[in-house]
C-alpha positions as CSV (number, residue, x, y, z in Angstrom):
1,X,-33.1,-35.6,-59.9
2,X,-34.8,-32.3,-60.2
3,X,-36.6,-32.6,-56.9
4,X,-33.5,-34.3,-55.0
5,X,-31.3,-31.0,-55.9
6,X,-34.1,-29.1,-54.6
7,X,-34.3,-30.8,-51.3
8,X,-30.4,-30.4,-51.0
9,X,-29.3,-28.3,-48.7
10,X,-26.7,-25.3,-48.5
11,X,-23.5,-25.5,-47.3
12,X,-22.9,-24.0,-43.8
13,X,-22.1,-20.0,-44.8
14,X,-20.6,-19.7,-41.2
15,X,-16.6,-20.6,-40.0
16,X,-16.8,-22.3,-37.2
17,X,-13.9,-22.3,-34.7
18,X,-13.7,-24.8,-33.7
19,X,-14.7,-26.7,-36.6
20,X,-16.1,-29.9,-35.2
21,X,-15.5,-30.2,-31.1
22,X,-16.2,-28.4,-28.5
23,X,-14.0,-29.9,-25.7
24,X,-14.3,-28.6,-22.0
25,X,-11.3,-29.2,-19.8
26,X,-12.2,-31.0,-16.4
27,X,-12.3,-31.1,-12.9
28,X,-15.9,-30.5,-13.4
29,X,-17.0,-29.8,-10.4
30,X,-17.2,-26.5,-11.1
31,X,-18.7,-24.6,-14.4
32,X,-16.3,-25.1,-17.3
33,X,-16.6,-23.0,-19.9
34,X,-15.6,-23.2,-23.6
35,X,-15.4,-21.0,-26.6
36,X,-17.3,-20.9,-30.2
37,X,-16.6,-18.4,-32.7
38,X,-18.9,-17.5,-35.5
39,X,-17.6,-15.6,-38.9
40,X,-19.8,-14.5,-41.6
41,X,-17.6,-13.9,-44.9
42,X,-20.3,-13.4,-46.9
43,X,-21.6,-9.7,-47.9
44,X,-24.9,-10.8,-46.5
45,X,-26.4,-11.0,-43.1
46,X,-27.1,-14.3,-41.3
47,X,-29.2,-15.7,-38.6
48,X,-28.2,-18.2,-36.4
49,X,-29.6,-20.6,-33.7
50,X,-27.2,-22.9,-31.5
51,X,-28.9,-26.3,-30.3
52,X,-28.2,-28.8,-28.1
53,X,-29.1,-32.5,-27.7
54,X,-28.2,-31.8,-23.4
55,X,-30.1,-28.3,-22.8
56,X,-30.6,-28.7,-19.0
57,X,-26.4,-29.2,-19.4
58,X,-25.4,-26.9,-21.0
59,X,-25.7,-23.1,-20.5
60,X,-25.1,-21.3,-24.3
61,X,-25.3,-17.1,-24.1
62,X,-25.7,-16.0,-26.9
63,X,-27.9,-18.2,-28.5
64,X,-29.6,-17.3,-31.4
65,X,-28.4,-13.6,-33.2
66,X,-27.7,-12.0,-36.4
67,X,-24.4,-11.7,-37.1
68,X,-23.4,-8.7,-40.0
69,X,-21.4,-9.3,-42.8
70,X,-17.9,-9.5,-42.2
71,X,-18.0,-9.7,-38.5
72,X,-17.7,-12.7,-35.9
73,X,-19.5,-13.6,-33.0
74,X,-18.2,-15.6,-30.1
75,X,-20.4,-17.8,-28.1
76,X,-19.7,-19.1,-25.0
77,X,-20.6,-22.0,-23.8
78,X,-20.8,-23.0,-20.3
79,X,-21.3,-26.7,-19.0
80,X,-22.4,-27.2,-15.9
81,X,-20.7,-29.1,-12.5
82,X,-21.4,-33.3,-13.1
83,X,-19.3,-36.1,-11.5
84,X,-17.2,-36.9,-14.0
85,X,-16.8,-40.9,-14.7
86,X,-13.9,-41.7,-17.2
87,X,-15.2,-44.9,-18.7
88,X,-18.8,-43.0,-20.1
89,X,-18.1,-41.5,-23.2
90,X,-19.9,-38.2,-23.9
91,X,-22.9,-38.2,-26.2
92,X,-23.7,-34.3,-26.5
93,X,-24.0,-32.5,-29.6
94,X,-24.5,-29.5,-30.6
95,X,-25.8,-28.1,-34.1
96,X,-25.3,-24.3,-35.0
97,X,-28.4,-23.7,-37.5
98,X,-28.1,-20.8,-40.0
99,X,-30.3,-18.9,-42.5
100,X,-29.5,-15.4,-44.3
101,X,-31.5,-13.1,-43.2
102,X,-34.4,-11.6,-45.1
103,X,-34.2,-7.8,-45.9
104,X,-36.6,-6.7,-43.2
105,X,-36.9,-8.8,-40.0
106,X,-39.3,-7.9,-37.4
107,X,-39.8,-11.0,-36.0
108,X,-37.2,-13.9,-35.6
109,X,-39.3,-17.2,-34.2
110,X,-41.1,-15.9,-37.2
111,X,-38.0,-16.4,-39.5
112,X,-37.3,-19.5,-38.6
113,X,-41.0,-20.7,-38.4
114,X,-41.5,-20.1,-42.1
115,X,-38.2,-21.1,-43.3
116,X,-37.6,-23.6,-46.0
117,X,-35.6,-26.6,-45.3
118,X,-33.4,-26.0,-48.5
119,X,-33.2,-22.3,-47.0
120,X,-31.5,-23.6,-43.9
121,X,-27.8,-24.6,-43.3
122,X,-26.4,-26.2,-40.3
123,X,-22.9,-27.7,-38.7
124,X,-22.5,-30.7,-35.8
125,X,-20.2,-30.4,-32.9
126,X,-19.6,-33.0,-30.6
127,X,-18.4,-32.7,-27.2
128,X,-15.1,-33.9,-25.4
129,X,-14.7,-34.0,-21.8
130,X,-11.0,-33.8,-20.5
131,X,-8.9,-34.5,-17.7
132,X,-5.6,-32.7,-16.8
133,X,-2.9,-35.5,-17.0
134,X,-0.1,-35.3,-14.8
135,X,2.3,-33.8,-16.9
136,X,-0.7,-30.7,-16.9
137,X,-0.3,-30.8,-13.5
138,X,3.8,-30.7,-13.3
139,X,3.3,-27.8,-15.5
140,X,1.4,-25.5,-13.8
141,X,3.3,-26.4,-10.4
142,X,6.8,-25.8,-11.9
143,X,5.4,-22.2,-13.4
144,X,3.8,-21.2,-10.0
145,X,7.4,-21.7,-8.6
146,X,8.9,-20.0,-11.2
147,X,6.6,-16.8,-10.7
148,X,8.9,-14.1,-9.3
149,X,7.6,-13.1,-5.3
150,X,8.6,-10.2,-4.0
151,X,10.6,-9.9,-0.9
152,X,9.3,-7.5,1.3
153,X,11.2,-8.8,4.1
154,X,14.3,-6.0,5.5
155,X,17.4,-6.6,4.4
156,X,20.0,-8.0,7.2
157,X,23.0,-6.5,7.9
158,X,24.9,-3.4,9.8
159,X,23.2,-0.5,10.1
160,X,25.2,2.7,8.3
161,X,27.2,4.1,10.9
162,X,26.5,8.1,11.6
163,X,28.8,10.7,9.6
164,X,30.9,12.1,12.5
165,X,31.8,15.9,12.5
166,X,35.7,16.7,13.2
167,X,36.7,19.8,14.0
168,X,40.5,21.4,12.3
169,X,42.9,23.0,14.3
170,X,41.5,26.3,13.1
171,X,38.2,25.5,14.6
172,X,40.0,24.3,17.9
173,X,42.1,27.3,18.5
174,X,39.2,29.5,17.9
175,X,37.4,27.6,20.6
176,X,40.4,27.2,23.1
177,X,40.8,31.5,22.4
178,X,36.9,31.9,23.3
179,X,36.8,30.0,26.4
180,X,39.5,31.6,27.7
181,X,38.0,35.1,27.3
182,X,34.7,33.7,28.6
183,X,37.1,32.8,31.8
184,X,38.0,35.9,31.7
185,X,35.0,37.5,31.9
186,X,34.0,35.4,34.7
187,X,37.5,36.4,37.0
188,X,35.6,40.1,36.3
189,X,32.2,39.3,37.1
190,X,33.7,37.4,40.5
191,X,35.6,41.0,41.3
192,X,32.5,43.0,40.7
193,X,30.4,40.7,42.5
194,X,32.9,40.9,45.7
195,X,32.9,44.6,45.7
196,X,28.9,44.7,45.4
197,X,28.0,42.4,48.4
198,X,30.7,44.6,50.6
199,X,28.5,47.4,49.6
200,X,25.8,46.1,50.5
201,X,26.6,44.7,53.9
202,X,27.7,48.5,54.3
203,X,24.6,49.8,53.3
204,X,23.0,47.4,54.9
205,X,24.4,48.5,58.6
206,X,24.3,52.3,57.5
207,X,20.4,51.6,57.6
208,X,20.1,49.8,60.8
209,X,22.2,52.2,62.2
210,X,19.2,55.2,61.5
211,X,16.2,55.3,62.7
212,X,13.2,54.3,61.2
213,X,11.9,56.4,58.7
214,X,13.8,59.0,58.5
215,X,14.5,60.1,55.0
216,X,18.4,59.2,55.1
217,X,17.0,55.7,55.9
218,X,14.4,55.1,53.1
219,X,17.2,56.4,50.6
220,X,19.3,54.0,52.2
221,X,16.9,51.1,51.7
222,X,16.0,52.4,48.0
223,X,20.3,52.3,47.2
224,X,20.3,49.2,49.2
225,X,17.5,47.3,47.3
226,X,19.1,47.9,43.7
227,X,22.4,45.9,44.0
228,X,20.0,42.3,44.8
229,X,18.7,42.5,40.7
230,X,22.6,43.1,39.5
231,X,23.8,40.2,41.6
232,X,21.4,37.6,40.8
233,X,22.0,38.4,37.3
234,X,26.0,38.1,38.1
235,X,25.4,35.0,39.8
236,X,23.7,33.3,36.8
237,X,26.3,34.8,34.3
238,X,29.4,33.2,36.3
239,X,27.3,29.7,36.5
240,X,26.5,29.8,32.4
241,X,29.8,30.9,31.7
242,X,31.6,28.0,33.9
243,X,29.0,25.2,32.6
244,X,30.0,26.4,28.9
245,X,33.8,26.5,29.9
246,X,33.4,22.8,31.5
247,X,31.6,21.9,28.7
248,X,33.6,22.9,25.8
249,X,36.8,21.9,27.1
């Protein structure tokens, strides 16, 4: 009896979630990955060593590890693409193998290699292979369509009209009073443009009527000359001031 209690082994120190199954989620023909978490409660560190009965399967990261008191470790598990028959039942296990840790580790194979088998504690998982039903399938459909999409497409409808400026009757008389002063100014201008081309037709015959020359005639000329400048400038003013007039009215 002695011996038999001896030989017993430990229960598993470590929470396993989940506790018994691993189950990966098809299609599978892609890498499907699933989940194990590792908790230590006790106030002591563990080692730990995952196994498999399907290692060229299976893909495990981390593998082996200390884990601290306390603290959790999540493993992840990664099966790899197969052609998936629904009738062959899956036969993979796995078996997370623990041990506390001694106080000074400098060498894990080394751990395990001189570990006694009442020292070591272990937990079985099997693993399930699923396939999406179609309700799954309905699912994911109905909450794709139910995902909001932005419409970045312009709104239809009638452009907003342009704000048009009115003018009050202030505004009007003020511009009916100035137009008529600019007319004004242009009846003047007409006068003064009149009496300067008669001058210089005058001047202009003065000259010819001299000789060549002389200095009468190259005054002449000079006094002649000076009226062209003024009447180009009079000529433009009248044409502004009628294309504003026309324009305004």
């Amino acid at each position: 009896m002695a011996a038999a209690a001896a030989l017993a082994k430990h229960e598993q120190i470590l929470v396993l979630d989940p506790p018994t199954d691993l189950k990966f989620k098809g299609p599978f023909t892609d890498v499907v990955t699933t989940n194990l978490k590792l908790r230590n409660p006790s106030d002591r560190k563990v080692c730990f060593k995952v196994k498999t009965t399907a290692p060229r399967r299976y893909c495990v990261r981390p593998n082996s590890g200390i884990i601290d008191p306390g603290t959790s470790v999540t493993v992840s598990v990664m099966l790899q693409p197969f052609d998936y028959d629904p009738n062959e039942k899956s036969k993979h296990k796995f078996m997370v193998q623990t041990i506390f840790a001694p106080p000074n580790i400098s060498d894990m194979e080394a751990v395990w290699k001189e570990a006694k088998p009442d020292e070591l504690m272990d937990s079985k998982l099997r693993c399930v292979f699923e396939m999406p039903n179609e309700n799954d399938k309905l699912n994911d459909i109905e909450s794709s369509k139910s995902a909001p999409v932005l419409n970045t497409s312009k709104q239809d409808g009638p452009m907003p009209k342009p704000h048009s400026v009115s003018l009050n009757d202030t505004e009007t008389r003020k511009l009916v009073e100035e137009c008529k002063r600019l007319q004004g100014e242009v009846m003047k201008l007409s006068d003064e443009n009149r009496h300067l081309k008669e001058e210089d037709l005058r001047l202009r015959k003065v000259a010819r009527s001299d000789k060549s020359g002389s200095p009468t005639a190259l005054a002449l000329r000079e006094n002649g000359s000076n009226p062209l400048p003024s009447l180009l400038v009079v000529i433009a003013a009248i044409f502004i001031g009628f294309f504003l007039g026309k324009f305004i009215l």
